[in-house]
DOBALUM-486979 format. One record per residue (C-alpha): residue in one letter; x, y, z. Coordinates in steps of 0.05 Angstrom, whole numbers, always signed. Each point is the difference from the previous one (the first is absolute). Layout:
N
PT r     xx     yy     zz
PT a      X      Y      Z
...
REM end
This chain:
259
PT r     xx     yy     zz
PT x  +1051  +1912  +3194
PT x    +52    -22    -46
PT x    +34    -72    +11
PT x    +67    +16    +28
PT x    +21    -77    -13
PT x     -6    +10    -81
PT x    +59    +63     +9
PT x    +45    -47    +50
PT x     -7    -51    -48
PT x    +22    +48    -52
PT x    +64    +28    +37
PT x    +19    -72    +20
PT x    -13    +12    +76
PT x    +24    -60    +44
PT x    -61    +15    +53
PT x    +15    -60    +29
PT x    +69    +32    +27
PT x    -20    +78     -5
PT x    -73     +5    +41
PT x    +15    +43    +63
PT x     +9    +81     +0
PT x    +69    -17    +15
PT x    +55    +60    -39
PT x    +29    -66    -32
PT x    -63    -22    -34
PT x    -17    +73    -14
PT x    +69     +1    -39
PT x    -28    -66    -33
PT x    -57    +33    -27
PT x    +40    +64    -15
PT x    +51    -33    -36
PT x    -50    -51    -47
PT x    -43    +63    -19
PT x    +60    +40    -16
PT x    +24    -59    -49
PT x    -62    -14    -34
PT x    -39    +60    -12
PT x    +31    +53    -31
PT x    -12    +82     +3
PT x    -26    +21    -63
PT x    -53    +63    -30
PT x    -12    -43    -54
PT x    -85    +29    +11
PT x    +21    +60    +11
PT x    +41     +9    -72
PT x    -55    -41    -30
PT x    -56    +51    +32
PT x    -36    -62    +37
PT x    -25    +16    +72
PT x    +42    -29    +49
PT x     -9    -62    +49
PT x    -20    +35    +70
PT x    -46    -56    +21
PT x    +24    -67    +30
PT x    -42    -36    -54
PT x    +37    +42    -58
PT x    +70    -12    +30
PT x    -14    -72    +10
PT x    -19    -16    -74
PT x    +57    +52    -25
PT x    +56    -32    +42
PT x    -27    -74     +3
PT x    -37     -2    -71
PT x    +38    +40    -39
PT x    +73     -9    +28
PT x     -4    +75     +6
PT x    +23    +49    +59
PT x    -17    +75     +5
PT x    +36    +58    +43
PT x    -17    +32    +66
PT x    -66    +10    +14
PT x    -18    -68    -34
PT x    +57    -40    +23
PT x     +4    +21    +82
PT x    -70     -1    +10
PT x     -9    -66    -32
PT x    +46    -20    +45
PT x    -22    +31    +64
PT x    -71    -35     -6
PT x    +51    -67     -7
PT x    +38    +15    +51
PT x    -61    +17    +49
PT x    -27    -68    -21
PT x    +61    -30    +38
PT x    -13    +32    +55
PT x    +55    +52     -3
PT x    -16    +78    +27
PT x    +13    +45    -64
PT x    -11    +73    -15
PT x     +2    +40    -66
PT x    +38    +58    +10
PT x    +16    +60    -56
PT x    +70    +19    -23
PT x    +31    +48    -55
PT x    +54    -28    -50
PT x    +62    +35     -1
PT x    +28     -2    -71
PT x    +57    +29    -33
PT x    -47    +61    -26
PT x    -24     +8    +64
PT x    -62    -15    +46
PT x    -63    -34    -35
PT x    -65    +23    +14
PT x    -13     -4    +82
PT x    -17    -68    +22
PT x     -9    -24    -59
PT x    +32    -65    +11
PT x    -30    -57    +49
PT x    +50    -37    +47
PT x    -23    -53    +49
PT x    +15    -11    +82
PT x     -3    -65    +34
PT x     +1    -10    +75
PT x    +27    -55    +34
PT x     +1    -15    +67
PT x     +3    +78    +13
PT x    +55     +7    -53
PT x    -19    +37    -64
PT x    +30    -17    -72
PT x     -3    +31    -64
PT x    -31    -37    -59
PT x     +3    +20    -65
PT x    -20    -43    -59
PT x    -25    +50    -53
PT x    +68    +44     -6
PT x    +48    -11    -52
PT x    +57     -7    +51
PT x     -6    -38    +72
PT x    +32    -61    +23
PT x    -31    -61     +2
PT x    -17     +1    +81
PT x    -27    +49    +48
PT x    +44    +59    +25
PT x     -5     +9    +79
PT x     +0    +75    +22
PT x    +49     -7    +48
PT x    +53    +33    -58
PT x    +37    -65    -26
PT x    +28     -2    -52
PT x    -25    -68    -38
PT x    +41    -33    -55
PT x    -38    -35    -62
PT x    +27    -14    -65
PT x    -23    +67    -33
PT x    +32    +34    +58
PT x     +3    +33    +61
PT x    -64    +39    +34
PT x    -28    +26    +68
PT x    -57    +44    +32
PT x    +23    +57    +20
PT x    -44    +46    +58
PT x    -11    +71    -33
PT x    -45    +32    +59
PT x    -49    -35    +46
PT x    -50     -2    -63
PT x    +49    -15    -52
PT x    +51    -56    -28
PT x    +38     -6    -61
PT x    +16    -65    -41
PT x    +68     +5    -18
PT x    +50    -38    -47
PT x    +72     -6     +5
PT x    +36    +35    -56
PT x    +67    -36    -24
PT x     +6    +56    -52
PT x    -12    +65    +50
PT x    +30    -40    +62
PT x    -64    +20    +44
PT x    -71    -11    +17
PT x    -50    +18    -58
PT x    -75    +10    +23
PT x    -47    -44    -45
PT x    -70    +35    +30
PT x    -26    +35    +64
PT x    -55    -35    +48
PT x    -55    +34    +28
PT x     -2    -40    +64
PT x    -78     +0     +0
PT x    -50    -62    -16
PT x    -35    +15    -68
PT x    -59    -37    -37
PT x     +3     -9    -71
PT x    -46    +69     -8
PT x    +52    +43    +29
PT x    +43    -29    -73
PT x    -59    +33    -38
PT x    +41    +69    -28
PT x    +72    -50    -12
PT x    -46    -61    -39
PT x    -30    +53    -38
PT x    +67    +48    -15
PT x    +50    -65    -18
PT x    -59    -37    -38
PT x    -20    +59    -38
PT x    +48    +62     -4
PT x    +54    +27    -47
PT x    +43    +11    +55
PT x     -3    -77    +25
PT x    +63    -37    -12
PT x    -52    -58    -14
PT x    -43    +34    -42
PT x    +73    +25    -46
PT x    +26    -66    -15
PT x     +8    -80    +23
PT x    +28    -27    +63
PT x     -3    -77    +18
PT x    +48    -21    +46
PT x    +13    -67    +44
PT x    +34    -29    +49
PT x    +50    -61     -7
PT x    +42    -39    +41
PT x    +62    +27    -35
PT x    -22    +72     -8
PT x    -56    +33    -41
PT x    -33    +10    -72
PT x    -21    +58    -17
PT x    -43    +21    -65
PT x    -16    +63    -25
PT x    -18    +32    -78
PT x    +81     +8    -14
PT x    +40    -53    +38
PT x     -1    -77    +30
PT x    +48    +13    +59
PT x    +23    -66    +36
PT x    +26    +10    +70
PT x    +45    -67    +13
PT x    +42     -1    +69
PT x     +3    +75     -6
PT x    +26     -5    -80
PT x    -47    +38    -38
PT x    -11    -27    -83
PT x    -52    +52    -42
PT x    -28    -22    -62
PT x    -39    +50    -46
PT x    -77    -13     -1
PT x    -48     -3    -59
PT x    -76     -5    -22
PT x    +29    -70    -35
PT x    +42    -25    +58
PT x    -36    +21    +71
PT x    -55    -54     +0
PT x    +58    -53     -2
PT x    +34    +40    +54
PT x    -73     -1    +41
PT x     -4    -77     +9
PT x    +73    -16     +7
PT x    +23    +54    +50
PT x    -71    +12    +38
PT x    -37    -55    -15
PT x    -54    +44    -30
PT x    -38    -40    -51
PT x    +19    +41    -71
PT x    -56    +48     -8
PT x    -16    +71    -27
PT x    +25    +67    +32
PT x    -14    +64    -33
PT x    +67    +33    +13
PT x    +26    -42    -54
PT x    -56    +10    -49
REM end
């Protein structure tokens, strides 16, 4: 088993205040993960496997100042999370885009249960507030924006966003209300690690949390979301390790979309 303590250490966990499986120290945890560790597919654009073990996430995250995206990134924190004694499931969802549907549960959300009360966690998507959304339909504020569960069927929720553009809700992805183990992920690791039609496999995405907004990175643009004021600055193979360290706290390295 990994040590646990080396990652709190690394997120600057007070586990002297957050210790219980209270919702407020689950939002503790949330939060700190959310502002240190970034989504990325740096492996995946540089054709390295990716980090499904505890052990590989550990020494990516902690070692390497590094982050990953779904699969990595929620399961990681899942085995975390179940250290603490919280009740978590993995569940499968399907990313609504504008072109459309992705592949069918593709995308790995998390469920925590409290006291009876489930919440949805979600640290390995490129969009979710820095806390757990209760199921119950509220709407929850955080600086990025406005978002809410919303109950599809009896099998089925949607992660929405509010829309200041569109004035309405805008599904994010679909959940599959059913526990999952990281095998049931086998056919979505392999399509978004390997194929053409991947968004991860066609180009860069690093993206992080901050307590003003969000950075995101991609092959093209450095977009800087500041108290809802967005600033986009043109990327390039001479100016995107710079933008790694300052903006993600990625150590400058190599990635192949640049190359």
């Amino acid at each position: 088993m990994v040590d646990f303590a080396r990652l709190e250490q690394y997120l600057e966990i007070d586990t002297d205040q957050y210790h219980d499986t209270s919702l407020e120290t689950l939002n503790a945890y949330i939060r700190q993960y959310a502002l240190h560790v970034p989504f990325e597919n740096i492996n995946v654009q540089n054709g390295w496997p990716l980090a499904l073990t505890d052990e590989a996430m550990m020494h990516k995250v902690v070692d390497e100042q590094r982050g990953g995206f779904c699969y990595e990134m929620n399961y990681f924190f899942k085995h975390y999370l179940e250290y603490k004694g919280f009740e978590v499931k993995a569940l499968s969802a399907t990313v609504l885009s504008p072109k459309g549907w992705a592949r069918e549960g593709s995308h790995m959300s998390l469920q925590v249960v409290i006291e009876g009360v489930p919440y949805v966690v979600d640290v390995g998507f490129g969009d979710m507030p820095k806390f757990a959304l209760p199921m119950d339909e509220t709407s929850m504020q955080d600086v990025t924006g406005s978002y809410r569960v919303h109950h599809v069927d009896e099998t089925h929720y949607d992660i929405e966003k509010w829309s200041n553009d569109n004035h309405q809700w805008q599904t994010s992805y679909r959940v599959l209300n059913e526990p999952k183990q990281l095998d049931d992920f086998k056919d979505g690791i392999e399509f978004n690690q390997s194929s053409p039609d991947s968004i991860f496999v066609q180009g860069l995405l690093i993206t992080i949390a901050t307590e003003v907004g969000r950075n995101t990175l991609t092959e093209n643009h450095l977009t800087l979301l500041v108290n809802g004021e967005k600033t986009v600055q043109d990327t390039t193979p001479d100016n995107y390790q710079a933008f790694l360290e300052k903006y993600f706290g990625i150590p400058e390295m190599t990635i192949q979309t640049f190359e």
